[in-house]
C-alpha positions in Angstrom: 31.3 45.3 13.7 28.1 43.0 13.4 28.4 40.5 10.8 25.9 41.4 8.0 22.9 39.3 6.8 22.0 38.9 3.6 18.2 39.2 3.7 17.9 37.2 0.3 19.7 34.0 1.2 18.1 30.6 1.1 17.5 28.9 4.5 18.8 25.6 4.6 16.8 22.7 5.4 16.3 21.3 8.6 16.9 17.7 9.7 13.6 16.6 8.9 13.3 18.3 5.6 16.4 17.0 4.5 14.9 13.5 5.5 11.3 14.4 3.7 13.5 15.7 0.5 15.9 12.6 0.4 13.0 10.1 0.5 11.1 12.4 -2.0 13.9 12.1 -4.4 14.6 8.7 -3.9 10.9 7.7 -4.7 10.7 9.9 -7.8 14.1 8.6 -8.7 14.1 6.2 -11.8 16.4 3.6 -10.3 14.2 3.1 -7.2 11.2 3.6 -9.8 12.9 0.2 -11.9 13.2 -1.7 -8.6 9.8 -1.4 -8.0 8.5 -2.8 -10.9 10.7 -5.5 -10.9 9.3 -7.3 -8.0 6.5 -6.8 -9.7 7.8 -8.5 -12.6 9.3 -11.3 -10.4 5.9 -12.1 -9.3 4.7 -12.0 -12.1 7.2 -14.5 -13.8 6.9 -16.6 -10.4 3.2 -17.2 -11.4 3.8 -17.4 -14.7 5.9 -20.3 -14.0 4.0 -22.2 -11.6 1.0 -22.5 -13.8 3.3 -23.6 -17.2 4.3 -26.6 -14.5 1.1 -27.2 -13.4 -0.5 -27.2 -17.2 2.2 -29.6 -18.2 
């Protein structure tokens, strides 16, 4: 008896697409999304910073 194959079942994804969706999702995610802006913050406070020192 041959195993039967359901015609309508999702193929899973293959090494690479797993790898395309994982980075996907960590870029959209919000936590990665925060991280990013707060180095843009830290430079931003960096600069801030240094110019208070030098106008003092």
């Amino acid at each position: 008896m041959k195993p039967s194959i359901i015609s309508n079942s999702p193929l899973l994804p293959s090494e690479l697409e797993r790898q395309q969706i994982f980075y996907w999702l960590k870029r959209i995610s919000s936590v990665t999304a925060w991280l990013r802006i707060f180095s843009y913050f830290q430079a931003w406070a960096r600069a801030v910073e240094d110019s208070v020192r030098v106008a003092d």
